[in-house]
N, C-alpha and C positions, 0 to 999 in steps of 0.2 A: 504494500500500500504506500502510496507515495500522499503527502501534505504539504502542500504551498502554503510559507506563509506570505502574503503579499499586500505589500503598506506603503502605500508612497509617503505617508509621516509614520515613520518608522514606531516599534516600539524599542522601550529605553534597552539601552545594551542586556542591563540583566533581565530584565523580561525575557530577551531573545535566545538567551542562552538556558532560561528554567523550560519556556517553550519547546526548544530542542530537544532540551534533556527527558522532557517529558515523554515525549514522542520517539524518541530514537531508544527509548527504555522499552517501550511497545512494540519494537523492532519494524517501525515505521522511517520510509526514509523521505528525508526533507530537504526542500526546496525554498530559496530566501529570495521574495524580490523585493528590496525598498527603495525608495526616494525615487521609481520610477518615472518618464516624462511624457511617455508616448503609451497611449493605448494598446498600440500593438505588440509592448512589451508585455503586457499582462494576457495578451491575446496567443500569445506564444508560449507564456508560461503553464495556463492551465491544462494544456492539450491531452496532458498524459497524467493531471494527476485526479486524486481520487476524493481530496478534501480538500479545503481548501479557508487558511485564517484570514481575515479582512481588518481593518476598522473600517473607515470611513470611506472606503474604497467603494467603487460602482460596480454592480454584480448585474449587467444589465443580457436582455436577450443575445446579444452581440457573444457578450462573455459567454454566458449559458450555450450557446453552440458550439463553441469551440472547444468548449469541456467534456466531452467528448465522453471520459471514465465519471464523471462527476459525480460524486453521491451527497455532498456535504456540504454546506457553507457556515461556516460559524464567523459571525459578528463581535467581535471582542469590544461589549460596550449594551447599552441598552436599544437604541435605536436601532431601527432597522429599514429605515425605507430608501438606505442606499442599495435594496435588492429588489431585484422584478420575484415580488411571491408569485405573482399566477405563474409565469413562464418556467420558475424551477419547480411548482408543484406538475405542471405539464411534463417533466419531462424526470416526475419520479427524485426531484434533489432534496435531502431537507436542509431547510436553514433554520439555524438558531441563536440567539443572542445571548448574553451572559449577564439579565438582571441583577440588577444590585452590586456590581462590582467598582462601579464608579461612583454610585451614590454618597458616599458621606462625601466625596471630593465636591461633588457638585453642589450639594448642600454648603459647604464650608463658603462657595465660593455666593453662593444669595446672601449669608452672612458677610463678606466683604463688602460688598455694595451696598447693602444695607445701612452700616455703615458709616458708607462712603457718604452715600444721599443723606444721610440723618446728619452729618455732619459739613453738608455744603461743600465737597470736594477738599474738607482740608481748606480751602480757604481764608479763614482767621474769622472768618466769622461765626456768632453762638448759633448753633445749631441746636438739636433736640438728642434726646434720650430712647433706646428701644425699651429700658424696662416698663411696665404698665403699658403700654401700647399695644395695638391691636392688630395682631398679623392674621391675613386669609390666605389657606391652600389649598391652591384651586389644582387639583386630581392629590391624591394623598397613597401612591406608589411609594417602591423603596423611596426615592430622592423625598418626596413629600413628609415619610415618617422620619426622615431624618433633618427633615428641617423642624419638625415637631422638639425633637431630640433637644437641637441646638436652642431653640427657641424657650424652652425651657429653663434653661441655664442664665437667658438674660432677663426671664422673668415675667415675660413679655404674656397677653392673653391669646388664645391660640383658638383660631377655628378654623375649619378646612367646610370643603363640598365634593363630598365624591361620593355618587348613589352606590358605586362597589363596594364602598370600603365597611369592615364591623364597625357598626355603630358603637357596640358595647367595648370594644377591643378600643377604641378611638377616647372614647371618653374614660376611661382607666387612665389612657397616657394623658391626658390634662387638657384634650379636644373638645368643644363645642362645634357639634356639627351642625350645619346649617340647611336649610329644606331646600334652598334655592341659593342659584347663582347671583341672582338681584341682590340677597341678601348676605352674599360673601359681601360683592363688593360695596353695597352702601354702609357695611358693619368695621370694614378695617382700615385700618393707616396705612395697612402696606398689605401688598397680595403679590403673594409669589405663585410663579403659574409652571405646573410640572403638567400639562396634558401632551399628548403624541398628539401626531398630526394625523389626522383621519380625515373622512369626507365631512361627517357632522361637524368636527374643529376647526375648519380649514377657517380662518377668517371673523370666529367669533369670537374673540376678545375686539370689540371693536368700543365707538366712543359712546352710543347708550349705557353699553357693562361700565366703563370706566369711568365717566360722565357722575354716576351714584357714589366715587370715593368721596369719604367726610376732605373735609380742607387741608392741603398738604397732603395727600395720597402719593406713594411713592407704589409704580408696577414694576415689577420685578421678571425677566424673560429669560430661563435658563432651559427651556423647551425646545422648542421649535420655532422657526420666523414664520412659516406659513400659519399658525394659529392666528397672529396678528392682521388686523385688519388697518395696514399702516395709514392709506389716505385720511380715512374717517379718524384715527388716533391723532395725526399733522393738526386733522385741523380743529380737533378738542385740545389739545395742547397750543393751540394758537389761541383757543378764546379763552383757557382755563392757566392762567399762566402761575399756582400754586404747584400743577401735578410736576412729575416726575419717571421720568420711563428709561430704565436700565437695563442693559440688554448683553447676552453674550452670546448670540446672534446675529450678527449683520442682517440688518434690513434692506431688501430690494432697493428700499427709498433712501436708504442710509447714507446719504448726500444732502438731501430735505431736514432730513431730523437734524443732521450735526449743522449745518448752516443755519439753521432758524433756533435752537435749543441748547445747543453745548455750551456757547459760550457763557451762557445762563446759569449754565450748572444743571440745566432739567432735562437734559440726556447725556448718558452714557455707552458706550459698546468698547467692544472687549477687541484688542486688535484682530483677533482669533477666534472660535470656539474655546474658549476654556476650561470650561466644567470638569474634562475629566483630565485635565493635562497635570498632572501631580505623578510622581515617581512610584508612590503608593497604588493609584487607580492602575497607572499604564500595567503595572507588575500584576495588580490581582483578575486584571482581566484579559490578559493573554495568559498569563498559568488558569484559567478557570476555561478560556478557548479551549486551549490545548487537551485537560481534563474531560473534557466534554467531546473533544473529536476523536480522544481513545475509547471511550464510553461506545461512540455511537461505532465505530470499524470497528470494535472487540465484539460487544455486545449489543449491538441495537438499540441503545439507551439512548431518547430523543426526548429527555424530561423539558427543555427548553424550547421546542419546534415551534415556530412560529408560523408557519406555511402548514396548510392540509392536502 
């Protein structure tokens, strides 16, 4: 059995060496392609092998045909819509992601910005306090329970909105959960938004939702860019000039936002995705890839399958 791992942002050296090690213990032999430029390098690469690691990589029809042995995609990371599911469930692949491995990074990093905004960029100017203040989390996954976590610790009051989540498991950890999304956002100071991008999501965080924060509302985007509904957000923060919208996303429009906002202090973005960019994430989620695509070539173990 051959495993590509293939990452044009590399994982950290020692990730890549526990990944090895893991796999060539399985008497699996591996294949490295990083910092790649050209599609057809990876188009090359997959031809012959039988799994294959990813992060942020594009796993499109393109790829899927040329993979030829293909049984396997694992996602080192939570997201997953850098893969065509229907085209690898057509053709028999499973892909899997590795929840929760990145989560408290990403959590750590809504606590940064948080922060940031409550303290006017650093600045010199008096800014506000999180403890007593009113945080809403909007979907309440790993990253979600772990901003719970942190949230905790500054004392802060905590409600979330997610019709999945245990109600009674939620309010044990210090949650007040909320019936409606109207009433996340007209209840808190600050809303941190962990939803995937779906069809239903695409687009709704827009300026009615946001429009409801109490005064000084700070939004929090460590998601997805496509849940945001930028235009209608541009021009509620053109007439609302209290809010605040932090992002580790790049926005489509993210030329609009930082020209008319930044200098203000009421936007921020992240040069990069950041969320899971810590030594800690990149390690637990390529050694938990790697675990998982011994799992499924040894023994058929597809406890993460994300495709049907």
């Amino acid at each position: 059995m051959k495993v590509l791992i293939a990452t044009e942002k590399p994982f950290a050296k020692v990730a890549v060496e526990g990944i090895k090690k893991e796999l060539q213990e399985a008497n699996f032999e591996v294949a490295l392609l990083e910092k790649y430029s050209a599609k057809t390098e990876l188009l090359d690469a997959v031809k012959d092998a039988n799994a294959i690691i990813i992060r942020s990589d594009i796993v499109d029809k393109e790829v899927l045909n040329a993979a030829k042995e293909l049984k396997l995609v694992v996602r080192a990371g939570a997201g997953y819509d850098n893969v065509d599911l229907s085209e690898a469930s057509d053709k028999g692949v499973c892909v899997m992601n590795t929840p929760g491995q990145n989560s408290n990074a990403v959590a750590e990093l809504v606590f940064g910005m948080l922060i940031m905004a409550a303290r006017n960029n650093y600045n010199g100017t008096a800014g506000g306090e999180l403890k007593g203040k009113k945080i809403g989390i909007h979907a309440c996954g790993h990253v979600g329970r772990n901003v719970v976590r942190i949230a905790r610790g500054f004392e802060m009051d905590i409600y979330a909105f997610d019709p999945f989540a245990n109600g009674e498991e939620m309010k044990k950890e210090g949650v007040t959960m909320v019936n409606s999304v109207e009433e996340l956002y007209s209840t808190c100071n600050f809303i941190s938004l962990h939803l995937p991008f779906t069809p239903e999501t695409g687009k709704s965080i827009n300026a009615d939702l946001v429009n409801r924060m109490p005064e000084k509302g700070v939004l929090i985007n460590t998601a997805r860019k496509e849940i945001i509904d930028e235009e209608s957000l541009i021009d509620l923060l053109g007439k609302r000039k209290d809010l605040k919208f932090y992002t580790d996303i790049k926005p489509s429009t993210s030329e609009m936002f930082t020209k008319l906002f930044a200098e203000e202090g009421r936007y921020f973005e992240t040069p990069k995705k950041m969320g899971a960019q810590t030594a800690e994430a990149n390690i637990n989620a390529g050694l938990a890839a790697a675990k998982q695509t011994v799992e499924f070539l040894k023994d058929g173990i597809a406890k993460f399958q994300v495709n049907k």
